[in-house]
C-alpha positions, 0 to 999 in steps of 0.5 A: 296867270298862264302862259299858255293860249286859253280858249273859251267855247260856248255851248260846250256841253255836246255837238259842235262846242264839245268837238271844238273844245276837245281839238283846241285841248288836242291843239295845245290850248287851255280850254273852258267850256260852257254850259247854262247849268255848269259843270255837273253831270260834265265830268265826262269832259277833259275841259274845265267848263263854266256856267254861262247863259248867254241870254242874261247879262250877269251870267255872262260878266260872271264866267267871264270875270271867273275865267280871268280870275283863273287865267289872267287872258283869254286868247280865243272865243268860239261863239257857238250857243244857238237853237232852231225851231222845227221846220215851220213856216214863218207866221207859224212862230210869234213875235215872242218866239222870234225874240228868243231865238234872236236872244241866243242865236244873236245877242248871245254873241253879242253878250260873250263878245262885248265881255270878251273884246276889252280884255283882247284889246289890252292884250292887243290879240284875239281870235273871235269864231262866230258859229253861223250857219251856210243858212246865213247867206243861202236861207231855206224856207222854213226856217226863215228865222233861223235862217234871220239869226245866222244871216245877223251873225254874218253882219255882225262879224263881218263889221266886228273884224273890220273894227277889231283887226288893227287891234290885233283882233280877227273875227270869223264865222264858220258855216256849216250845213246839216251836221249830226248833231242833237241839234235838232232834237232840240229844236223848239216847236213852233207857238203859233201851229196853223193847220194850213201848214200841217201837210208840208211841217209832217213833210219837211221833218221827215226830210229834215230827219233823213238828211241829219242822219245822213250829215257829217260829222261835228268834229268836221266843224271843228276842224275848221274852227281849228284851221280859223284859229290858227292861221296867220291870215284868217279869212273872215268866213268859213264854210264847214262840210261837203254839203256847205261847199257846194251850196256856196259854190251854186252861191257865187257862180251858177245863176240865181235860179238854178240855186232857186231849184237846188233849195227847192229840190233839196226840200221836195217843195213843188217848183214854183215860179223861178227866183229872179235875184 
C-alpha cells in the first residue's frame, strides 16, 4: 500500500485527462491514467496508465480491481472520458447514436464511479471530479445530445455529492467551453445526414473550427480540477476558462433573451423569435 494520495484519470491519453493527470503528478499524487487500448505507444507520460473502456462493465472492475492490487486506495477520481458528434442538428443522429454517446459520456461515469465509491466509503474520504461541459447548463443548438449528456452528468453529481458528502466523499463537476484540444477531431459524424441541414452543418464547422483555434488551453481545466480537488470546501460546480465564465454569468444574471442572443450570435444563426424562459 501507499502512503501517498492516489489519483485515478480517465481518458488520459491527450487533451484534458493527460493535463489533469500531469498537475496531479506535479501536485504531490500518485496518478494512473486511462486509456481503452492501455499503455502502449504511452510511454511518453510520467504516469502509469491502465486499460479502461468506460463503456463495458469488466474492463472497468479490471482496472479498478488492478489499481487497488498496486495501491491499496484510491483517493481521487477525475471522470473525463467523453466524444461529441460534429456539429449537426438532433434528428440528424439515430437513436442508436444517441446511445453511444450516453454509453461514454454518462454511464461511462456512472460505470467508473459505481467501481469507485465502495473503496471511498470504507476509507471514509474521496474526491469524485465529474468533467462536464458549460453546455450542460447553457445548451447550444447543434449539439443537442451532446449538450443531453453533459446536462445528465450535472444531475448525476449534484445527487452523488448530496449522498456521498457525510461519507467523507464530494463530488464536483467541472465546466469548461471550447478548449483546444483533439476533442473534436474526434468527433463522430452524424448517422443520419439530411440535405436539409447541409448549409448550415458546412457553416457551423467553420465556426466551430475558428473558435477551437482560438480556445484556452487544457492545462486551464486542469487547474481547476486541481483547485476542486484541493480545497477544504468544495463547492459542487466549477466552470473552466474565460469563455465558460462569462457564459454562467449571462446565465445567472442577465435576462433570458439577451442570453437567447448571445448563443445565437455566438453560431452566426439568423435571430429568430426571442427565448421566453
Amino acid at each position: 500500500m501507499t502512503n501517498k494520495r492516489v489519483a485515478l484519470v480517465t481518458g488520459a491519453s491527450s487533451g484534458i485527462g493527460e493535463a489533469t493527470a500531469n498537475q496531479l503528478l506535479a501536485a504531490g499524487y500518485t496518478v494512473y491514467g486511462t486509456s481503452r487500448r492501455g499503455s502502449p505507444g504511452m510511454g511518453k507520460h510520467p504516469f502509469s496508465v491502465l486499460a479502461l473502456d468506460v463503456t463495458s462493465d469488466a474492463s472497468v472492475d479490471a482496472a479498478i480491481a488492478e489499481l487497488i492490487r498496486r495501491e491499496g486506495r484510491i483517493d481521487v477520481l477525475v471522470n473525463n472520458a467523453g466524444f461529441g458528434v460534429a456539429p449537426a442538428a438532433a434528428e440528424e443522429s439515430s437513436v442508436r447514436q444517441a446511445k453511444d454517446i450516453f454509453d461514454t459520456n454518462f454511464f461511462g461515469i456512472v460505470r467508473v464511479s459505481r467501481a469507485v465509491i465502495p473503496h471511498m466509503r470504507r476509507q471514509g474520504a474521496g474526491r469524485i471530479i465529474n468533467i462536464g461541459s458549460i453546455l450542460g447548463v447553457i445548451p447550444l443548438p447543434y449539439v443537442a445530445l451532446y449538450a443531453a449528456s453533459k446536462h445528465a452528468v450535472e444531475g448525476y453529481s449534484g445527487a452523488l455529492d448530496h449522498e456521498l458528502r457525510t461519507r467523507g466523499i464530494r463530488v464536483s463537476v467541472i465546466e469548461p467551453a471550447y478548449i483546444k484540444t483533439r476533442f473534436d477531431a474526434n468527433n463522430v459524424e452524424p448517422d443520419a445526414v439530411l440535405a436539409e441541414y447541409e448549409a448550415i452543418r458546412a457553416k457551423l464547422k467553420k465556426v466551430v473550427s475558428k473558435a477551437m483555434a482560438e480556445a484556452e488551453s487544457p492545462e486551464v481545466v486542469a487547474g481547476v480540477v486541481v483547485k476542486a480537488v484541493q480545497a477544504a470546501r468544495p463547492k459542487l460546480r466549477y466552470t473552466a476558462g474565460k469563455l465558460a465564465a462569462r457564459l454562467n454569468f449571462l446565465l445567472r444574471f442577465a435576462p433570458a433573451s439577451l442570453l437567447d442572443r448571445v448563443v445565437r450570435n455566438s453560431l452566426q444563426l439568423d435571430r429568430g423569435p426571442a427565448s421566453e424562459h
